[in-house]
FIRONU-651301 format. One record per residue: residue in one letter; x, y, z of N, C-alpha, C, CB in turn. Coordinates in pm, whole numbers, padded with zeros to 5 digits, always signed. Glycine has a CB too. Example, Ala and Ser with C-alpha at 12.3 -4.5 7.8 and 13.67 -1.06 7.14 Angstrom:
REM FIRONU-651301
a+01319-00569+00780+01230-00450+00780+01320-00330+00780+01131-00447+00905s+01285-00225+00708+01367-00106+00714+01290+00003+00787+01408-00060+00572
END
This chain:
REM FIRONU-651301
x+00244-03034+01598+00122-03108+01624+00056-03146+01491+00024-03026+01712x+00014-03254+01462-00037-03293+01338-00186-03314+01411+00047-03434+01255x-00278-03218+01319-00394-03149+01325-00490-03271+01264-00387-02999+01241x-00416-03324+01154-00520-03494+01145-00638-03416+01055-00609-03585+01352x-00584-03282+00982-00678-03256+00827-00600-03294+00690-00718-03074+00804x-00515-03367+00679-00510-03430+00539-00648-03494+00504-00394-03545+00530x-00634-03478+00339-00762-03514+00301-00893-03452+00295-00778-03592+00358x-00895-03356+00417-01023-03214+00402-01008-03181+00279-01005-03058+00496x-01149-03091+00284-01225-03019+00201-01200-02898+00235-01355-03046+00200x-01174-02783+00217-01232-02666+00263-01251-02531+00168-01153-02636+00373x-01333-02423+00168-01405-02307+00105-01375-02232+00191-01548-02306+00075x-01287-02150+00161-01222-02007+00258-01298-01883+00165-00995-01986+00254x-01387-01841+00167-01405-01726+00118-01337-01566+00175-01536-01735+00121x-01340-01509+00028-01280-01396+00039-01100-01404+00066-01363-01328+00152x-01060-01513+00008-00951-01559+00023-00862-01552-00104-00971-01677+00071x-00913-01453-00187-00778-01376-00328-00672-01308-00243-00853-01215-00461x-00688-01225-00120-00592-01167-00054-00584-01131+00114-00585-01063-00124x-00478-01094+00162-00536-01042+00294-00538-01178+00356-00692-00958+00289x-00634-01207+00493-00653-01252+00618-00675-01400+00489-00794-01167+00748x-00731-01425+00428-00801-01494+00382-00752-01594+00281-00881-01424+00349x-00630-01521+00214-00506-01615+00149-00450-01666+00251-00390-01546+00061x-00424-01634+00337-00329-01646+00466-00372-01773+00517-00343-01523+00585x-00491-01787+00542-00586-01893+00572-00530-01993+00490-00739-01864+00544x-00600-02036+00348-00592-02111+00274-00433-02145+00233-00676-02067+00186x-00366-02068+00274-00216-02126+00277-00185-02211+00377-00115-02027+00288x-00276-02168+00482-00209-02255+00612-00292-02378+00623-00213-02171+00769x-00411-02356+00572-00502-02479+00527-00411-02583+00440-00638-02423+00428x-00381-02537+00380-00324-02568+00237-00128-02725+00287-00257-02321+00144x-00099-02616+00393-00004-02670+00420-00018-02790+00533+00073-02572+00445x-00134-02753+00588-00217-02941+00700-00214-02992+00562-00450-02957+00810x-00232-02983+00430-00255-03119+00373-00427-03099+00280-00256-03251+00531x-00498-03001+00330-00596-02967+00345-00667-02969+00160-00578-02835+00440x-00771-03001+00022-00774-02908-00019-00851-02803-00027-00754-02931-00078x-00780-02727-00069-00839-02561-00012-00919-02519-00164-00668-02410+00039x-01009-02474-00101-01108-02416-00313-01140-02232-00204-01410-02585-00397x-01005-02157-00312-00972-02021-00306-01076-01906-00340-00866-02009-00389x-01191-01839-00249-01290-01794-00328-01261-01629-00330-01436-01843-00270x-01332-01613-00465-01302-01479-00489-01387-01417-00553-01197-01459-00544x-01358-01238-00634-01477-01222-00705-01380-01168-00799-01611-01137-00649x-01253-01108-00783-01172-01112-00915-01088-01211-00947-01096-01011-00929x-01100-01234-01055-01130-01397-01143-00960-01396-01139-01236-01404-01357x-00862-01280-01159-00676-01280-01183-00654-01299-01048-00581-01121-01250x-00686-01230-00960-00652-01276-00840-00662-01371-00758-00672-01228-00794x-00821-01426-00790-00811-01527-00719-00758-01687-00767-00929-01522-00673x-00709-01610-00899-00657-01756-00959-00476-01748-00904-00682-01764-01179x-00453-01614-00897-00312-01617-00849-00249-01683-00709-00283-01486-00844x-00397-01613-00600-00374-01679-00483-00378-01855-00478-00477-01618-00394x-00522-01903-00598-00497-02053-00559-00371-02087-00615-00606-02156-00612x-00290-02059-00718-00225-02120-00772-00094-02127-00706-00234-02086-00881x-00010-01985-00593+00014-01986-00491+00008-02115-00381-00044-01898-00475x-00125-02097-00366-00140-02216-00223-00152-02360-00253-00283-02193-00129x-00161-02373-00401-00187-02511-00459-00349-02554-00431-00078-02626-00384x-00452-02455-00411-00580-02493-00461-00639-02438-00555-00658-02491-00385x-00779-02431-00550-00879-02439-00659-00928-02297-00665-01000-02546-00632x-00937-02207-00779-01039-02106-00750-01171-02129-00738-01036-02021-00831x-01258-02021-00698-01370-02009-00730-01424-01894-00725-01425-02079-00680x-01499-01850-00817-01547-01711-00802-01697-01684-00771-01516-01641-00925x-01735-01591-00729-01879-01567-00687-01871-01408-00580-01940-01730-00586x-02012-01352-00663-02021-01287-00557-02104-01361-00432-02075-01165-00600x-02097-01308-00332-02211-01344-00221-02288-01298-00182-02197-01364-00132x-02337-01144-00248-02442-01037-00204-02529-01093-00290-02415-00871-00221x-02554-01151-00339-02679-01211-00452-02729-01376-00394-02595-01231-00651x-02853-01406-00397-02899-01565-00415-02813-01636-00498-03040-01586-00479x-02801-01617-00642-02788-01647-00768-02597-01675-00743-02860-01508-00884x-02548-01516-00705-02412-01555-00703-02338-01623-00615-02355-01472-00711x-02379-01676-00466-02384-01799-00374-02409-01873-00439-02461-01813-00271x-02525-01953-00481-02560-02026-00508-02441-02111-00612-02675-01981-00535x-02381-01993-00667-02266-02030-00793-02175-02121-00743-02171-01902-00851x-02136-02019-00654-02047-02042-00562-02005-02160-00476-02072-01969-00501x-02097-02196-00444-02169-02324-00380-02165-02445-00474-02326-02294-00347x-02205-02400-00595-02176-02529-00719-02067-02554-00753-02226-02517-00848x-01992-02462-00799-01823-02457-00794-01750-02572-00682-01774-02283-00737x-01774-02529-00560-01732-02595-00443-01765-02712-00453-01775-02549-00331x-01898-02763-00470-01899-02888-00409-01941-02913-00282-01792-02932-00412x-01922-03009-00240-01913-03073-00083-01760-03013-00016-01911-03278-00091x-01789-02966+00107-01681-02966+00157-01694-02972+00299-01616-02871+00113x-01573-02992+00320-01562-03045+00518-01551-02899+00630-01358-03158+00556x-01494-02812+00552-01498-02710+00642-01538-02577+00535-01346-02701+00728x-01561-02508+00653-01660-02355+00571-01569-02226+00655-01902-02344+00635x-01524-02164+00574-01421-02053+00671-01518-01911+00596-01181-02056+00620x-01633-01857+00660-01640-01752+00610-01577-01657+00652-01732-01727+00601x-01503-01593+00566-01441-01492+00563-01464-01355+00497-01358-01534+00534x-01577-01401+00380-01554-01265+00272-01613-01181+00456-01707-01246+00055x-01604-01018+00357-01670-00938+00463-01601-00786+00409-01625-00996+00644x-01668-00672+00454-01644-00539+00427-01635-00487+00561-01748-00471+00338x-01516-00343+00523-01525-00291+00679-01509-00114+00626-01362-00368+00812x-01536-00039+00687-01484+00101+00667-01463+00151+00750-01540+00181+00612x-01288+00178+00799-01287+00216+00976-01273+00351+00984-01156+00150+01074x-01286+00438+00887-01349+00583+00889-01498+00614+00919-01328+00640+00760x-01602+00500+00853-01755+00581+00844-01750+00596+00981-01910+00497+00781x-01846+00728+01027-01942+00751+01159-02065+00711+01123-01955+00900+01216x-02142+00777+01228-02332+00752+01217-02345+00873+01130-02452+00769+01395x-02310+00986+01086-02318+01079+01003-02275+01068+00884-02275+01164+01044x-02196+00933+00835-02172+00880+00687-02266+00764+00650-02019+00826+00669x-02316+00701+00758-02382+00563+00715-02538+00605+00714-02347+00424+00833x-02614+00607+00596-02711+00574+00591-02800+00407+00597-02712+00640+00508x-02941+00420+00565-02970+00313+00578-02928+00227+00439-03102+00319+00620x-02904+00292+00361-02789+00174+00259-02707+00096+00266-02716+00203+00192x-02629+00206+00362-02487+00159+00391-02428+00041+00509-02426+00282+00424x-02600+00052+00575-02646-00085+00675-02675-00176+00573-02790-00069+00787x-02748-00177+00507-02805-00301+00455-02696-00320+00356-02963-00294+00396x-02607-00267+00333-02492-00361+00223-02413-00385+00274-02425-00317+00106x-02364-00336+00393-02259-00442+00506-02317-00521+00553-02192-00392+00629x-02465-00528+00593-02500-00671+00691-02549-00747+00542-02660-00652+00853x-02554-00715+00441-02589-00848+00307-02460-00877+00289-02671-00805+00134x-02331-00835+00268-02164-00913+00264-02186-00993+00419-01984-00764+00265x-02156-00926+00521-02143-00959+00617-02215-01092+00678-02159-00861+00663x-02311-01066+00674-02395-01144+00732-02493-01252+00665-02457-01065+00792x-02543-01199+00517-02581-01311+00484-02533-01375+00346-02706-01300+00494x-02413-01293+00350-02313-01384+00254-02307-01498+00286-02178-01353+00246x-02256-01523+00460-02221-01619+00514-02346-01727+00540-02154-01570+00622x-02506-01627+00560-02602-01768+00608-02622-01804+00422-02809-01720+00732x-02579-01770+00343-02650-01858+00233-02554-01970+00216-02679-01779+00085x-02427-01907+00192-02312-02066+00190-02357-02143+00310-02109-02034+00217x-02410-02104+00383-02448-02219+00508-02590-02314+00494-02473-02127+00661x-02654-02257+00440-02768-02268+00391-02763-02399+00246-02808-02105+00354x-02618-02367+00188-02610-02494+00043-02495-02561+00131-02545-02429-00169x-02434-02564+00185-02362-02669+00224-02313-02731+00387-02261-02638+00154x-02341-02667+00469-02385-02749+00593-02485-02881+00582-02456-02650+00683x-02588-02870+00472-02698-02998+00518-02568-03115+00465-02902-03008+00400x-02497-03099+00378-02407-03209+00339-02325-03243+00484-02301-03160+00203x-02244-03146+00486-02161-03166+00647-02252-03278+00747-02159-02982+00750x-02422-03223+00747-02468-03308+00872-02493-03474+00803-02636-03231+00949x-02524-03468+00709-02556-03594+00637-02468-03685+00650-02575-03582+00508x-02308-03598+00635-02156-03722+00647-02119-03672+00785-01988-03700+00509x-02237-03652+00848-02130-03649+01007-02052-03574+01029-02043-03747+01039x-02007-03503+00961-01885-03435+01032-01869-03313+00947-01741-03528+01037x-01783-03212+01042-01797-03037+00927-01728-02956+01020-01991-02944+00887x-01726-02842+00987-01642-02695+01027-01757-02591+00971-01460-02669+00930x-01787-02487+01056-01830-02402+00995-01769-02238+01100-01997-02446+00975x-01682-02164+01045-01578-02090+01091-01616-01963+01058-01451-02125+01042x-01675-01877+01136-01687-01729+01096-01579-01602+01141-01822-01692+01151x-01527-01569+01045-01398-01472+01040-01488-01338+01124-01327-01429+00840x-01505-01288+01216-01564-01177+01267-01536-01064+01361-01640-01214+01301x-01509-00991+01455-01452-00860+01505-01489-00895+01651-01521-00706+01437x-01418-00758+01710-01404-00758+01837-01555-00646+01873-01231-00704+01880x-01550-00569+01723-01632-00497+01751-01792-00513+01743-01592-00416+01697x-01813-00658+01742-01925-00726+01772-01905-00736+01923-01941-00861+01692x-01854-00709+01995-01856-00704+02139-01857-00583+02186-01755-00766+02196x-01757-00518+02162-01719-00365+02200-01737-00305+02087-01573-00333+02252x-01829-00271+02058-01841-00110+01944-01809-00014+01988-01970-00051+01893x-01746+00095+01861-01701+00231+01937-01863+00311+01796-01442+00300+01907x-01804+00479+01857-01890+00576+01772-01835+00528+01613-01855+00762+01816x-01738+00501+01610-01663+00482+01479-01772+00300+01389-01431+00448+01545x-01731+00367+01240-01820+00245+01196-01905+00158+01230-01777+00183+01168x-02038+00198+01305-02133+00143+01314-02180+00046+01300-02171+00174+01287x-02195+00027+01142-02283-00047+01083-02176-00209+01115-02321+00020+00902x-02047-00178+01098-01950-00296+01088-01939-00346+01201-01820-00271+01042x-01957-00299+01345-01967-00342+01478-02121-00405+01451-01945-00210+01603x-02207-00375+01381-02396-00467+01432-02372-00599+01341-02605-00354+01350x-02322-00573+01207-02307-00685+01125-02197-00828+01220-02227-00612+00970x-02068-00761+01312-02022-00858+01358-02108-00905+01489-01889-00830+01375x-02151-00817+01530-02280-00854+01606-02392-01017+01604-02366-00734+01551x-02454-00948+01462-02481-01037+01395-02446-01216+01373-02458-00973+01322x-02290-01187+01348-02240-01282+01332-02215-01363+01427-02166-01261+01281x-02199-01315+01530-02143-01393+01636-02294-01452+01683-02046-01297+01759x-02387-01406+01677-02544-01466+01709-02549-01579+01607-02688-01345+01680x-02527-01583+01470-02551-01642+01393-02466-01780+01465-02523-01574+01262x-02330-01759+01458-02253-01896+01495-02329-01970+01640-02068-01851+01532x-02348-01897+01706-02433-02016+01872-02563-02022+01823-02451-01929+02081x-02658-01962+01720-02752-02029+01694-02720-02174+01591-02840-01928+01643x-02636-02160+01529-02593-02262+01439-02519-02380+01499-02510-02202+01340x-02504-02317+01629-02397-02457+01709-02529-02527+01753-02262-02410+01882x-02627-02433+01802-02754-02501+01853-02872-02620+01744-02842-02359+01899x-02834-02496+01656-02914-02644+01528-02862-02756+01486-02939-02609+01381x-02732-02767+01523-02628-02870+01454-02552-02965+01581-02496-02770+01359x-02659-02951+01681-02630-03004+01797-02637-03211+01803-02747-02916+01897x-02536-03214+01837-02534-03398+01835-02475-03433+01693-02716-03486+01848x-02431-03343+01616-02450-03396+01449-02302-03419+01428-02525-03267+01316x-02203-03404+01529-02057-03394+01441-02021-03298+01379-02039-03473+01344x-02149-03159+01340-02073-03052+01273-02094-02925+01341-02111-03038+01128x-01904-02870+01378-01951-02746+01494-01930-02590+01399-01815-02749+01670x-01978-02494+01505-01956-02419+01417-01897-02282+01593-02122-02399+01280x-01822-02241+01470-01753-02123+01590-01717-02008+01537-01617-02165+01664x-01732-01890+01604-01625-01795+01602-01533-01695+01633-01633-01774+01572x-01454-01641+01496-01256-01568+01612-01340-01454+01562-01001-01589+01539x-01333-01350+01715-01340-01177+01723-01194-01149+01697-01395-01100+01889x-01208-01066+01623-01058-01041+01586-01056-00890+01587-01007-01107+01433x-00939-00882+01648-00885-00759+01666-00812-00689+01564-00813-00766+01761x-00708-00594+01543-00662-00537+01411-00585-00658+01349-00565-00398+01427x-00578-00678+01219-00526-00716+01171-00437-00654+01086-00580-00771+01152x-00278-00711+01018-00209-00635+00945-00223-00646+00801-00093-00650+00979x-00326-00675+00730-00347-00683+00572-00348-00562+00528-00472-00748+00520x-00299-00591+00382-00257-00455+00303-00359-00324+00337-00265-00486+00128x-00480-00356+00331-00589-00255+00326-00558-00180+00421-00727-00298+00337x-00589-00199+00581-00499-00182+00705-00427-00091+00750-00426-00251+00712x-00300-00164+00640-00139-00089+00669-00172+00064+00596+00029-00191+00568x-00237+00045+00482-00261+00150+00389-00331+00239+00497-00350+00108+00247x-00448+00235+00552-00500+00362+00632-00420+00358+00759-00668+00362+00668x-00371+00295+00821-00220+00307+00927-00179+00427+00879-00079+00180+00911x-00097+00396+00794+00015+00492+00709-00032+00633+00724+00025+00457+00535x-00168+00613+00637-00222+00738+00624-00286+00828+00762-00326+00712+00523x-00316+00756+00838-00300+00813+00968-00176+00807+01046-00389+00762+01042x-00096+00826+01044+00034+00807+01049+00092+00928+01008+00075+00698+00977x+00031+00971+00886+00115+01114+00816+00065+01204+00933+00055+01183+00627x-00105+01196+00934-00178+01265+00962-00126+01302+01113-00302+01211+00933x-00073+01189+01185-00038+01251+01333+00131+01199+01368-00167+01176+01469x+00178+01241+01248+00359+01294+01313+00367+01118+01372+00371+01479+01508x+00374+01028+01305+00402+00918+01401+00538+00886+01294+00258+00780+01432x+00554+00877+01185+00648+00846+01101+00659+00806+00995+00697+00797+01131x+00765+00814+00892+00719+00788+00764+00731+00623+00673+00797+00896+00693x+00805+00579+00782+00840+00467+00731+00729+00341+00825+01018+00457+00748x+00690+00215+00778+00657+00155+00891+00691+00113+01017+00636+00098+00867x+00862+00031+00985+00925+00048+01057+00927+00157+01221+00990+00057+00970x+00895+00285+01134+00860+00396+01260+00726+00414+01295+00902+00542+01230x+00595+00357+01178+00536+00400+01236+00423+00277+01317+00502+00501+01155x+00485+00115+01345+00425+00047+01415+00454+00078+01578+00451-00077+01365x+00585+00111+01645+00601+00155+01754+00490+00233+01785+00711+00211+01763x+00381+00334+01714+00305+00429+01750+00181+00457+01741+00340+00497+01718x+00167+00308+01752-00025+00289+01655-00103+00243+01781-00052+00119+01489x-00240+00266+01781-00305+00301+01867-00297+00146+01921-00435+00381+01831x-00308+00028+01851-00316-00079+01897-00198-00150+01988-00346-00138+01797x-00103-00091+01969+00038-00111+02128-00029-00034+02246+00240-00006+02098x-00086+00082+02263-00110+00121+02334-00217+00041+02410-00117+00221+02298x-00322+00028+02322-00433-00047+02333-00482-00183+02377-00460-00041+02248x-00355-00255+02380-00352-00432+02390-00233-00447+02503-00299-00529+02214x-00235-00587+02537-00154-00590+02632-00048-00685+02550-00220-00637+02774x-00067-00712+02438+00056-00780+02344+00150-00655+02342+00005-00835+02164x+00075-00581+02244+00149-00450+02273+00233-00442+02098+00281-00469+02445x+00099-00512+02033+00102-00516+01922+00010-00517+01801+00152-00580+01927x-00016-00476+01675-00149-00494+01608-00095-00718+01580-00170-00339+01406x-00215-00751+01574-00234-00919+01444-00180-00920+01329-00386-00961+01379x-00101-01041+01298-00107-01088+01176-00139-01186+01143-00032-01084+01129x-00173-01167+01036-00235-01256+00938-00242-01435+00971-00146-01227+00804x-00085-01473+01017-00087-01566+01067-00126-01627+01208-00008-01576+01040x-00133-01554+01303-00161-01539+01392-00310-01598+01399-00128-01423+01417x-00421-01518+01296-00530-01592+01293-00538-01697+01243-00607-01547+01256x-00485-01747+01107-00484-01841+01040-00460-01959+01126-00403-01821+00943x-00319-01967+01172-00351-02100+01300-00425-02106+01377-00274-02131+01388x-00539-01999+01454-00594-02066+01477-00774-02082+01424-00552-02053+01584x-00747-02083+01269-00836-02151+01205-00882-02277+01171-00828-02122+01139x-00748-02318+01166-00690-02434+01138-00680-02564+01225-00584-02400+01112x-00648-02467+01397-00686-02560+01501-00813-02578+01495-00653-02524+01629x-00909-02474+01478-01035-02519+01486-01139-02571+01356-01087-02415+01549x-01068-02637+01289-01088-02652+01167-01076-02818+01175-00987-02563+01073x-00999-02844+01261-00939-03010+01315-00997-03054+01396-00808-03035+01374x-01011-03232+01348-01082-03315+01452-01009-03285+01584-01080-03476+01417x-00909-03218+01626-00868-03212+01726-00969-03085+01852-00720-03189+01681x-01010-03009+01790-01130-02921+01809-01271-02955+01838-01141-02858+01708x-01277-03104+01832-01421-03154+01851-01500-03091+01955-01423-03294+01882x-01430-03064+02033-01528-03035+02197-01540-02839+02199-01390-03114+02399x-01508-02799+02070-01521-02658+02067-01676-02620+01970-01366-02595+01994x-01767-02561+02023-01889-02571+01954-01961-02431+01999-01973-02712+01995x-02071-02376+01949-02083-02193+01980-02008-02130+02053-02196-02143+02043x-01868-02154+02038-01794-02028+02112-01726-01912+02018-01670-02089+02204x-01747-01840+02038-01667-01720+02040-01543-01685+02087-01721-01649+02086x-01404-01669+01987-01279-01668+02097-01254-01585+02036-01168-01773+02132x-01200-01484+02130-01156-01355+02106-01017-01328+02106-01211-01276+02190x-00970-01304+01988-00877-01285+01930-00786-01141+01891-00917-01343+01849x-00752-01072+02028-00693-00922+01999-00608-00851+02107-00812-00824+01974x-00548-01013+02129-00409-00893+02159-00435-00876+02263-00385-00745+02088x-00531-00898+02380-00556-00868+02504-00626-00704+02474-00409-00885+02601x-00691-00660+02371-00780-00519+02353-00826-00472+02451-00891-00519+02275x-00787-00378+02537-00907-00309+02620-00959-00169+02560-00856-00277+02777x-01060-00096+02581-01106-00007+02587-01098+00082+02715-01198-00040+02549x-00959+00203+02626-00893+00304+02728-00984+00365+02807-00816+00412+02666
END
């Protein structure tokens, strides 16, 4: 299917590695160009140079370092926020009120400030993407990591209020709940829970045994690509009639 984004613009943040290169590769390969954002300056020059786009660096927990960020970029046609933090160990007995307010400032208003410098362009030329990378556990929270279930929370409010302000304008905005994904970070605490309960030493042995086969009716954890297409669908004029939704993305997840 030709998706009809040659010629885009697009700002994938948090896209040096993980879910987020993955993106901008598949961006990259519609035709798309992709400006690779990051906050380490080797990496994220490795990934653009990889996908054949642009770096850019910035943090997003700051005014000042958005704002950078945002200058770097330019104008662009689509907005994939992606940066974001997760810790799928903390409980309510590790997270203080710090540890809220520096996941929902990545989380949450990483994403409204890039929205904030470059959506008014999107509405001005008619037309835009604005794509929030976000969890399942903005729907279903467990006792486990807290703070990272309210921030996707968050997010998913943020995108249908933003479909609502940007209503009639040509520029939609949506977003994927996503279920596990397989990026390095991931596999690494897999593993390590993995030692921890006799599942196996190799991956090979120890994906047959991870809570997410049990858990889904795929009967499998996500990859990387898996989301990426469909970023990409919704990233395309072919997506026009998709606007504050939320699509949930995990494998068929229930809660045992």
């Amino acid at each position: 299917m030709d998706l009809r984004l040659a010629e885009k613009r697009a700002l994938v943040t948090g896209a040096s590695g993980g879910l987020g290169a993955e993106i901008a590769a598949v961006l990259a390969g519609e035709g798309v160009a992709v400006l690779v954002h990051g906050r380490d300056e080797e990496r994220t020059a490795r990934t653009a140079a990889k996908v054949g786009g642009v770096a850019v660096i910035g943090d997003l927990t700051t005014d000042a370092g958005a704002a950078a960020v945002a200058d770097q970029a330019g104008e662009v046609d689509i907005l994939v926020n992606n940066a974001g933090a997760y810790e799928p160990a903390a409980r309510w007995a590790d997270t203080g009120a710090g540890a809220w307010a520096d996941m929902y400032n990545l989380n949450v208003l990483g994403s409204v400030r890039l929205i904030r410098h470059l959506v008014p362009a999107m509405r001005a030329n008619g037309w835009g993407r604005v794509i929030q990378i976000s969890s399942v556990t903005g729907e279903m929270p467990s006792a486990m990591q807290p703070h990272y279930a309210a921030s996707n929370a968050a997010r998913l409010s943020l995108t249908r209020s933003l479909a609502r302000e940007l209503k009639h304008t040509g520029v939609t905005s949506n977003a994927i709940a996503a279920g596990g994904i397989l990026v390095p970070a991931t596999r690494d605490y897999l593993m390590e829970l993995a030692r921890t309960n006799g599942w196996g030493e190799t991956w090979e042995e120890v994906e047959p045994n991870l809570p997410h086969r049990a858990g889904t009716d795929a009967g499998r954890i996500g990859y990387p690509r898996d989301y990426a297409d469909l970023v990409a669908y919704l990233a395309s004029p072919i997506a026009d009639y998709i606007t504050g939704a939320t699509i949930r993305m995990d494998g068929g997840y229930y809660d045992k």
